[in-house]
LUMBADO-409365 format. One line per 3 residues: their letters; for each residue x, y, z of N, C-alpha, C, O. Coordinates in steps of 0.2 Angstrom, whole numbers, plus 2048, in hexadecimal, padded with zeros to 3 digits. Layout:
N
a> X:Y:Z:X:Y:Z:X:Y:Z:X:Y:Z ~ ...
END
This chain:
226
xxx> 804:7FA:800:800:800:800:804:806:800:808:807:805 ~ 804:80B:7FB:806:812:7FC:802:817:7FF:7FC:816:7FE ~ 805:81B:802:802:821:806:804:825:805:80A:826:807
xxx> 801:82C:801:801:831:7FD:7FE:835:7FF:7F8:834:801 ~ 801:83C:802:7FF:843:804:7FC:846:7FC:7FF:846:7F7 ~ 7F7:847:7FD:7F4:84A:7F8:7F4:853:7FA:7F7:857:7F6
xxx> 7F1:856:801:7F1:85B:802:7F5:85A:808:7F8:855:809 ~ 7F4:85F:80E:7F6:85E:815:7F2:85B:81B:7F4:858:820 ~ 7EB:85C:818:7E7:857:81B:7E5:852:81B:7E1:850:81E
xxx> 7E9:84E:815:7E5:849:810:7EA:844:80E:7EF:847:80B ~ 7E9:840:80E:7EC:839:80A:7E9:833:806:7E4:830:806 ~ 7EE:832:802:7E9:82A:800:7ED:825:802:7F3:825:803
xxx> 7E9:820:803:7EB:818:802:7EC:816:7FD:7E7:818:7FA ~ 7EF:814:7F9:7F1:810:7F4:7F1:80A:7F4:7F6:807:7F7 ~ 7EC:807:7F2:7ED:7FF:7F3:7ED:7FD:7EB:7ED:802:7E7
xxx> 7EE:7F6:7EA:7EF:7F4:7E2:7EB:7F3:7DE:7EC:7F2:7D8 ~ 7E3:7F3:7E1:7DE:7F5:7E0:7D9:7FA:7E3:7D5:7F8:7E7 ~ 7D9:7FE:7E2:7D4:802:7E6:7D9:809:7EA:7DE:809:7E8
xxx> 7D6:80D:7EF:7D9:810:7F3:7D3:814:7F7:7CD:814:7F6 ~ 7D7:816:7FD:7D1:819:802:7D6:820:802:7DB:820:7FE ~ 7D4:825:808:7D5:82B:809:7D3:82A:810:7CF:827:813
xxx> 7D8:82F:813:7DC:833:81B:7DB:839:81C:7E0:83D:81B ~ 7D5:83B:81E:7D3:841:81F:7D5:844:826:7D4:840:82B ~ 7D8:849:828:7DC:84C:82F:7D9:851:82F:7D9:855:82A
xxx> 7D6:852:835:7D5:858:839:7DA:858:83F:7E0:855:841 ~ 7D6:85E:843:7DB:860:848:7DD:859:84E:7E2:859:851 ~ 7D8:855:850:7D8:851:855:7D4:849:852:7D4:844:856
xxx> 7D3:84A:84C:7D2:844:84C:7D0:842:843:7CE:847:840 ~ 7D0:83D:841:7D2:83C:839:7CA:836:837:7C6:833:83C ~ 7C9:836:832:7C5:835:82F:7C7:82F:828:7CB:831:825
xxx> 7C5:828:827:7C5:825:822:7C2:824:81C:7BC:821:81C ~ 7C5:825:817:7C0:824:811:7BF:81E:80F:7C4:81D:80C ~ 7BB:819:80E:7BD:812:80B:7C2:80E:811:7C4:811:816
xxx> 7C4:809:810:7C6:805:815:7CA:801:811:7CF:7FF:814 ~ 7CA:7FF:80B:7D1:7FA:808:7D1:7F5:807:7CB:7F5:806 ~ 7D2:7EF:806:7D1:7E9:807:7D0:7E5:80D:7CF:7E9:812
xxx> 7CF:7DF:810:7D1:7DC:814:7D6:7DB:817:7DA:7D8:813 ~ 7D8:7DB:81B:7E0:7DA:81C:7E4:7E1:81E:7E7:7E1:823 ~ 7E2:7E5:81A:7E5:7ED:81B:7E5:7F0:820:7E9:7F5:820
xxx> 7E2:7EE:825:7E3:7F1:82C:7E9:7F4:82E:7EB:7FA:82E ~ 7ED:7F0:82E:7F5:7F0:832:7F7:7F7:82F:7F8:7FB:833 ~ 7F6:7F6:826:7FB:7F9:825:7F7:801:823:7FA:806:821
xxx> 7EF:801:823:7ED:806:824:7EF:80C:82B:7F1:812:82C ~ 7EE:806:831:7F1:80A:838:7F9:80D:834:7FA:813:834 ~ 7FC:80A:833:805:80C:833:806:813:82E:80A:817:82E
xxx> 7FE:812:82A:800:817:825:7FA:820:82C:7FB:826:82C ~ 7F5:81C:830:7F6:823:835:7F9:826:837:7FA:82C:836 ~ 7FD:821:83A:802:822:83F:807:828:83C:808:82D:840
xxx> 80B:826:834:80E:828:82E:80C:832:82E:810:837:82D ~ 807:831:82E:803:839:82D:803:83C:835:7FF:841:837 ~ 807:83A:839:807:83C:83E:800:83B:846:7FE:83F:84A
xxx> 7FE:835:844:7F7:837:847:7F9:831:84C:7FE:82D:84C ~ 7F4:830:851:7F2:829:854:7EE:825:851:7E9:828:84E ~ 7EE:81E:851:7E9:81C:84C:7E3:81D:851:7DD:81E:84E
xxx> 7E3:81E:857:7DB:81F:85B:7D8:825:85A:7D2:826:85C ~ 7DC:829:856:7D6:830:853:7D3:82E:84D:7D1:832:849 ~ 7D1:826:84D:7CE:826:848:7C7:826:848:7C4:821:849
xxx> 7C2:82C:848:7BB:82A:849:7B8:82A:846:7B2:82A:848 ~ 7B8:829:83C:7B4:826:83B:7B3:822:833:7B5:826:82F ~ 7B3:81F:831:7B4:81A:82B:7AE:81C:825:7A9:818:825
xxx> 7AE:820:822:7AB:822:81B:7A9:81E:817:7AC:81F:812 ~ 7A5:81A:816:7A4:814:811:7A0:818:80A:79B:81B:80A ~ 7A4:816:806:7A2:81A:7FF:79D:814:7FA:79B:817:7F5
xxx> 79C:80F:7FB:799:808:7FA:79B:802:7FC:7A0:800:7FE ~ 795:7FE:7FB:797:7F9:7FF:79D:7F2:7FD:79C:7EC:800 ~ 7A2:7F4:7F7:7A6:7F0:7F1:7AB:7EC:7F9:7AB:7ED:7FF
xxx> 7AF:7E7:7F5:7B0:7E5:7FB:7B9:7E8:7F9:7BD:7E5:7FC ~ 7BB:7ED:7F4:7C1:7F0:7F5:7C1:7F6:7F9:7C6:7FA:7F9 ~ 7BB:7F8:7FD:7BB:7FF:7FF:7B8:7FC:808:7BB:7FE:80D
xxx> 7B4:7F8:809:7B1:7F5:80F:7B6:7F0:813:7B4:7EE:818 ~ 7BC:7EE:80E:7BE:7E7:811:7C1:7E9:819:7C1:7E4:81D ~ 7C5:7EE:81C:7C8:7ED:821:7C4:7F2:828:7C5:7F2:82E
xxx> 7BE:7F5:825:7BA:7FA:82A:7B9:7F8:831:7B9:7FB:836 ~ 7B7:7F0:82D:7B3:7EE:837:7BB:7EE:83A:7BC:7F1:83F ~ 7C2:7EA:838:7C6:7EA:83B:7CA:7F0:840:7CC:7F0:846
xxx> 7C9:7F6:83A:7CC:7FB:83E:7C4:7FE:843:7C5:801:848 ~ 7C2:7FD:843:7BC:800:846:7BB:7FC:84E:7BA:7FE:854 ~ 7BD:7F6:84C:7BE:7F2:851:7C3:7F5:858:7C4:7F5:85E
xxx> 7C6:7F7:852:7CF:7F8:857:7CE:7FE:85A:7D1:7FE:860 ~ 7CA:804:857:7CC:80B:859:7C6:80E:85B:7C6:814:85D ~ 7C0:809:85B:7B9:80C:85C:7B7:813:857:7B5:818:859
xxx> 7B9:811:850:7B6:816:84A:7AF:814:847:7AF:80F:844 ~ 7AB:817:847:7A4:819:845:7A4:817:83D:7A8:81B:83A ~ 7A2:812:839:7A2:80E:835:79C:812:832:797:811:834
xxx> 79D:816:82E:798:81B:828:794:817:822:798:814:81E ~ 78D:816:81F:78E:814:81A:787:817:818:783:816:81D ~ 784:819:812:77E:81C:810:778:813:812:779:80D:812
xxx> 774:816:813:76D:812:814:76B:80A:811:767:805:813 ~ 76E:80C:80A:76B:808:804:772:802:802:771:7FC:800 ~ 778:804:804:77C:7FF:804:77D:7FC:80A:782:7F8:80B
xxx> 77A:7FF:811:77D:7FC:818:77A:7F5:81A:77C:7F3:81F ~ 776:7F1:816:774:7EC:816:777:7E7:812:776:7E2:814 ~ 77A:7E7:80D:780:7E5:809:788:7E6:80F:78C:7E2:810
xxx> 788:7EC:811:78E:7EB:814:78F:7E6:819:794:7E2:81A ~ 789:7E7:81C:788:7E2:823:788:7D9:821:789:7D4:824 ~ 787:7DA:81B:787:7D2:818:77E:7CE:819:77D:7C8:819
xxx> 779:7D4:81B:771:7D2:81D:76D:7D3:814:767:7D2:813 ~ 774:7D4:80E:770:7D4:807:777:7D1:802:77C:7CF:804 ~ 776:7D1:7FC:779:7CD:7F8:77D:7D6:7F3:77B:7DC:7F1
xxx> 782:7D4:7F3:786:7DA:7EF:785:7DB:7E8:789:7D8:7E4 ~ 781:7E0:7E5:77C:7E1:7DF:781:7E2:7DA:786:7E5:7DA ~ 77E:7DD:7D5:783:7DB:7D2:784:7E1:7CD:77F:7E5:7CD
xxx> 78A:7E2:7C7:78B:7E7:7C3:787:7E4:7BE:785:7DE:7BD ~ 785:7EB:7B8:782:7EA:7B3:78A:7EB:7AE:78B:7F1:7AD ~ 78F:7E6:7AC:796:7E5:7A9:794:7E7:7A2:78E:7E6:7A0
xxx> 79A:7ED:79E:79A:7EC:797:79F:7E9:796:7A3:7E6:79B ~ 79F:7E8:78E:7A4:7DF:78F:7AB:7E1:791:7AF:7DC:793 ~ 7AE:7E7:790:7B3:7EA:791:7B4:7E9:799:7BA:7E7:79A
xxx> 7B2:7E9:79C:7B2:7EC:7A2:7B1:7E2:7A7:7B3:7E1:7AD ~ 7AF:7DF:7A3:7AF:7D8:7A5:7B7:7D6:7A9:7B8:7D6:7AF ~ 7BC:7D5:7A4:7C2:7D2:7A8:7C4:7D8:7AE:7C5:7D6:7B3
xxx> 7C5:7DD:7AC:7C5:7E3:7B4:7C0:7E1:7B8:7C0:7E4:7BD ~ 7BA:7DC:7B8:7B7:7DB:7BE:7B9:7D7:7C0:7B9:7D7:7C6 ~ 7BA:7D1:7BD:7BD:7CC:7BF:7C5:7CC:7C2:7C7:7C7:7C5
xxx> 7C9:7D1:7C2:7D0:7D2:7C4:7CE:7D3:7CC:7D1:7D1:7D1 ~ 7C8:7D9:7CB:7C5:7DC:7D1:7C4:7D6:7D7:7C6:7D7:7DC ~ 7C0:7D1:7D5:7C0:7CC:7D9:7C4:7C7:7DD:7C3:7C2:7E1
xxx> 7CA:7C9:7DA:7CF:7C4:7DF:7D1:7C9:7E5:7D6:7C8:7E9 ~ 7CD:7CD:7E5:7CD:7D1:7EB:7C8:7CE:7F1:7C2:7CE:7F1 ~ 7CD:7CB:7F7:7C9:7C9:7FB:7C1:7CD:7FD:7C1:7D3:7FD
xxx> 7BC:7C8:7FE:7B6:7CA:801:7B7:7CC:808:7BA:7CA:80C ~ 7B3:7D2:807:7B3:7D5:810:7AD:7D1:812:7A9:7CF:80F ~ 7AF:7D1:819:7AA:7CE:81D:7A6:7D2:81F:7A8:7D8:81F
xxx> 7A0:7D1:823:799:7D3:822:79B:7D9:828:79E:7D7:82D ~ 79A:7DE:829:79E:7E4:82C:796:7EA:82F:791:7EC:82C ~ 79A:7EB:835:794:7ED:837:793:7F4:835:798:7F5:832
xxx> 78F:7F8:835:78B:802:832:78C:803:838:78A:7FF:83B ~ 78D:807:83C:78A:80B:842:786:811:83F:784:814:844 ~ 785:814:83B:783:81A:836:780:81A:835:77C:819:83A
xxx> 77C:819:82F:778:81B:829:775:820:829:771:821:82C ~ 779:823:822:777:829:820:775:82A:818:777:826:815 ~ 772:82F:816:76D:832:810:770:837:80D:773:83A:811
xxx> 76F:839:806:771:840:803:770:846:80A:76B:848:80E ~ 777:84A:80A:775:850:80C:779:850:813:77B:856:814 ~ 779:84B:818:77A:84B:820:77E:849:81F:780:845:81B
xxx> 782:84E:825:788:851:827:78D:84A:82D:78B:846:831 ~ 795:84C:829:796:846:82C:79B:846:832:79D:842:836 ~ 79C:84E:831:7A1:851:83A:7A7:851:838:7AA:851:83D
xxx> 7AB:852:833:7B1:854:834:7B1:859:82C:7AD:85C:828 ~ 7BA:859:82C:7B9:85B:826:7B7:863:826:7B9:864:821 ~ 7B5:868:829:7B2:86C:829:7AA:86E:826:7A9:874:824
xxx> 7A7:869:827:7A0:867:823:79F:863:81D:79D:865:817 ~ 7A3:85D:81F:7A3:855:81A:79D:857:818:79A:85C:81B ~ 79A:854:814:792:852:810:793:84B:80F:799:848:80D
xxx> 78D:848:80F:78B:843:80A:788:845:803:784:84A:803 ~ 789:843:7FE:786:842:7F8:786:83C:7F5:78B:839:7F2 ~ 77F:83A:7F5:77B:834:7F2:77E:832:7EB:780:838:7E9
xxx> 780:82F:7E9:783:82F:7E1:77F:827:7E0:783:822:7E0 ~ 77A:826:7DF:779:81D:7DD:77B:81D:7D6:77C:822:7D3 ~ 77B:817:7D4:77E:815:7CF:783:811:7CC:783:80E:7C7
xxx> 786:811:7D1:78E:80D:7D2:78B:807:7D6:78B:801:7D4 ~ 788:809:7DB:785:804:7E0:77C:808:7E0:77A:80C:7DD ~ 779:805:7E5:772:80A:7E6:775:80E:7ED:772:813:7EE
xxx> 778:80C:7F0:77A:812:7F4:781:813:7F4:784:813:7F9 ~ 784:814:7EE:78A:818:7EF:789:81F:7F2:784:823:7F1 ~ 791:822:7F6:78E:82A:7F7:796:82C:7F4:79C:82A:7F4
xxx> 794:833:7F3:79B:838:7F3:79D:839:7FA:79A:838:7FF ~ 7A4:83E:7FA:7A4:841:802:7A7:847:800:7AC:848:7FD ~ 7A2:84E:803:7A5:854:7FF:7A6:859:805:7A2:85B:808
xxx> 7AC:85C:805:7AC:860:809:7AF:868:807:7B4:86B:806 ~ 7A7:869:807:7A9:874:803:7AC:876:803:7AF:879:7FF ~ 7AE:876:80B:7B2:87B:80E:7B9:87A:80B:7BC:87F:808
xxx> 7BD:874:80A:7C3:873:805:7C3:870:7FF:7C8:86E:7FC ~ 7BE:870:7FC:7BE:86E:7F6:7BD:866:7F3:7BF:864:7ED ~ 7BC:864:7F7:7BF:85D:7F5:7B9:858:7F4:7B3:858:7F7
xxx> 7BA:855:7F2:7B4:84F:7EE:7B6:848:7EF:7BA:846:7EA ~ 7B4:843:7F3:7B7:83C:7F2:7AE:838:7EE:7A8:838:7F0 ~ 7B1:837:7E9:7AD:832:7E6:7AC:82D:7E6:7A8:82D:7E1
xxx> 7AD:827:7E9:7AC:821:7EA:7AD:81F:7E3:7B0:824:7E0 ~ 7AC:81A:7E0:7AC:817:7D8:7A7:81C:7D5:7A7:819:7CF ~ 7A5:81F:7D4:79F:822:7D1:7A6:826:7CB:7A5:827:7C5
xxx> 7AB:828:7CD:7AE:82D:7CA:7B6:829:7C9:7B8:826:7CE ~ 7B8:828:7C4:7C0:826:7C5:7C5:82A:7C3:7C2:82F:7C2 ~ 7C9:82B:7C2:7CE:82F:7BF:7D6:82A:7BC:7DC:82A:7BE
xxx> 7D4:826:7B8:7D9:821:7B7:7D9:824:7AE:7D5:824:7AA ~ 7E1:827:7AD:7E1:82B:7A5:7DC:831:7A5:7DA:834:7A0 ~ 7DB:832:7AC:7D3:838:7AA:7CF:837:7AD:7CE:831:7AF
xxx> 7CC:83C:7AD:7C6:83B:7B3:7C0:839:7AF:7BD:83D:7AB ~ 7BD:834:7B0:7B6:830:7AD:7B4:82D:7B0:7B7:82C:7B6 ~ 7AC:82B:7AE:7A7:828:7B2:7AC:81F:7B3:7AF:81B:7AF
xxx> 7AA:81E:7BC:7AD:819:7BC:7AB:812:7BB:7A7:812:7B7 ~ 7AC:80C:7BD:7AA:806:7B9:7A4:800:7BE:7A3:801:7C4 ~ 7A1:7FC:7BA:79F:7F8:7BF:79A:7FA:7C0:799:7F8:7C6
xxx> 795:7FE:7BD:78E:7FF:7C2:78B:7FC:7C1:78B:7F9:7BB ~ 784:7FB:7C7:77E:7F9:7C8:779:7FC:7BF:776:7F8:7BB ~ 779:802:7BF:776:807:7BD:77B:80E:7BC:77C:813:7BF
xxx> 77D:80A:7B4:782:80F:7AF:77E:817:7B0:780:81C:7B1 ~ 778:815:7AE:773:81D:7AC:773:820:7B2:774:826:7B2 ~ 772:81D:7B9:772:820:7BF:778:824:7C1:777:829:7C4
xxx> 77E:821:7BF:783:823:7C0:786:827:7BF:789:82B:7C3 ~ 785:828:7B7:784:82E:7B2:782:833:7B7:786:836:7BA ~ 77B:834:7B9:777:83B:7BB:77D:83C:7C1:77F:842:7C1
xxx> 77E:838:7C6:780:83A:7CD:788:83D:7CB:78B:841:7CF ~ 78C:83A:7C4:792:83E:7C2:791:844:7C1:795:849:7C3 ~ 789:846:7BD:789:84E:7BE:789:851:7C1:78B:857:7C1
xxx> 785:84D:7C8:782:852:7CE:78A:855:7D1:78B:85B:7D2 ~ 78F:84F:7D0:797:851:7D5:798:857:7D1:797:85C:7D3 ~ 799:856:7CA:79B:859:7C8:79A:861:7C7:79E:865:7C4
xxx> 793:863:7CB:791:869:7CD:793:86D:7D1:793:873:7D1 ~ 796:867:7D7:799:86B:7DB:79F:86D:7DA:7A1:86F:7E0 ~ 7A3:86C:7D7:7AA:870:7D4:7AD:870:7D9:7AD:874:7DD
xxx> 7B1:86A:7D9:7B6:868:7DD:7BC:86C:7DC:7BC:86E:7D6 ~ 7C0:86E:7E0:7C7:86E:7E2:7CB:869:7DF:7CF:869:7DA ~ 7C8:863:7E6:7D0:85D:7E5:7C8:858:7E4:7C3:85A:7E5
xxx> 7CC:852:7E1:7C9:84B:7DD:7CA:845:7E1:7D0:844:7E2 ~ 7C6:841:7E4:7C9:83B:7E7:7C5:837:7E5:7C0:836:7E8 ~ 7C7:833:7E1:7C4:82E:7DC:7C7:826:7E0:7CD:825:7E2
xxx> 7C1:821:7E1:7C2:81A:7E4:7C8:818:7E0:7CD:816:7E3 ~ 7C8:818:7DB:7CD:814:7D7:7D2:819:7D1:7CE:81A:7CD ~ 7D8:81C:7D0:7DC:81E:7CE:7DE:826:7D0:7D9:829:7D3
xxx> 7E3:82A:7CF:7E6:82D:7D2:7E2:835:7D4:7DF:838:7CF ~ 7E3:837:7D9:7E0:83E:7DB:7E0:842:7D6:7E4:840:7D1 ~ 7DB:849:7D4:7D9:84E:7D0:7DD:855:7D3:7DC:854:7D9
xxx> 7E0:85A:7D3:7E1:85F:7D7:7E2:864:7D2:7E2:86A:7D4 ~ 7E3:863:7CC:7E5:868:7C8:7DE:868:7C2:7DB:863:7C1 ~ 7DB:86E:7C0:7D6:871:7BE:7D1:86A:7BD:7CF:867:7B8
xxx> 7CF:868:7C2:7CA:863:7C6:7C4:865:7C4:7C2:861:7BF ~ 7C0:86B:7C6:7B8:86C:7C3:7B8:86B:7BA:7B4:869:7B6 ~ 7BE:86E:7B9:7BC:86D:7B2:7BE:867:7AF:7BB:867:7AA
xxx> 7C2:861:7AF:7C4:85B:7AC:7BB:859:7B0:7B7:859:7AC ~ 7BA:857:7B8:7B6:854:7B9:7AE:856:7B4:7A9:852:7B4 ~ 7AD:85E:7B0:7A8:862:7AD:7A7:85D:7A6:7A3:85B:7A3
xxx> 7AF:85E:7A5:7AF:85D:79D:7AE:852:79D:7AB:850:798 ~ 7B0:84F:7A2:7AD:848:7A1:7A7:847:7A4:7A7:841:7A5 ~ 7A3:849:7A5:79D:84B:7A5:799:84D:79F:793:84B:79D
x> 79C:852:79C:798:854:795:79C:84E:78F:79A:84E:789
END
């Protein structure tokens, strides 16, 4: 796993599929996505890294219920008592109380799904949350939720105004450029929730799958949209 300062408050994980984000405030840090299975260790070593205690972690951001983004949540949540975040509509998938909705594949996108799959399955992980378009997630200086279905039915964005910044869950990828990303439930869905992001004219980019946006962002994110 690589661990990437993006800004001063911000990091990614880099795993070799997927990656999450290390949100830092003043007293206590925030995760976006969770990694695979197994990641724990080296998710703590990369807190630790950014100068923090892994115990300021209060809370796990689940952007969908995939199992590259859910697999280590209950672990660390376990360890440090973090508040496991996840929209309404995928928290019964996460829990393992439903079956994980399967993609509508173009043929292209078949063997990348299948690559996808040698990625250990998370185990059935507990929500302490659930939340909806709009409510507020406590850090950040006025995180948001935003609903993005399509990728999943409850995929969400995570958006924070005050610094510009956009975590996208798969909804959005930036691999050679920033495009709609892969694997949805509901391609057309996905479509509309890429425009809603892209209204609100991000700053910085944090896409579930390939590398940060930081430089003229609202307009690459406008222009793959039109």
């Amino acid at each position: 796993m690589d661990f990437i300062e993006i800004a001063p408050r911000l990091h990614m994980l880099h795993f070799s599929i997927g990656q999450a984000y290390l949100w830092r405030d003043d007293e206590e840090s925030t995760l976006i996505d969770a990694g695979w299975v197994g990641s724990a260790p080296e998710i703590e070593s990369a807190i630790r890294g950014a100068g923090l205690d892994p115990a300021s972690l209060r809370r796990i951001v689940l952007t969908h219920c995939h199992r590259d983004h859910v697999g280590s949540a209950q672990d660390l949540a376990d360890r440090w008592g973090a508040e496991i975040v996840a929209h309404r509509l995928d928290a019964p998938v996460i829990r393992g109380e439903a079956p994980v909705p399967e993609p509508d594949l173009l043929d292209w996108e078949v063997p990348l799904h299948e690559n996808g799959l040698t990625v250990p399955v998370a185990p059935p992980t507990r929500v302490d949350r659930e939340v909806e378009d709009g409510d507020a997630l406590g850090f950040g200086g006025g995180a948001v939720v935003v609903h993005t279905p399509g990728h999943t039915p409850g995929s969400i964005a995570v958006h924070l105004p005050e610094h510009g910044v956009l975590f996208t869950g798969d909804t959005v990828a930036s691999v050679g450029g920033v495009m709609l990303g892969v694997f949805h439930v509901d391609r057309g869905r996905a479509m509309e929730s890429m425009r809603r992001l892209a209204e609100l004219k991000p700053s910085v980019l944090c896409c579930g799958h390939g590398d940060p946006v930081t430089t003229d962002t609202a307009r690459l994110l406008a222009e793959a949209v039109a």
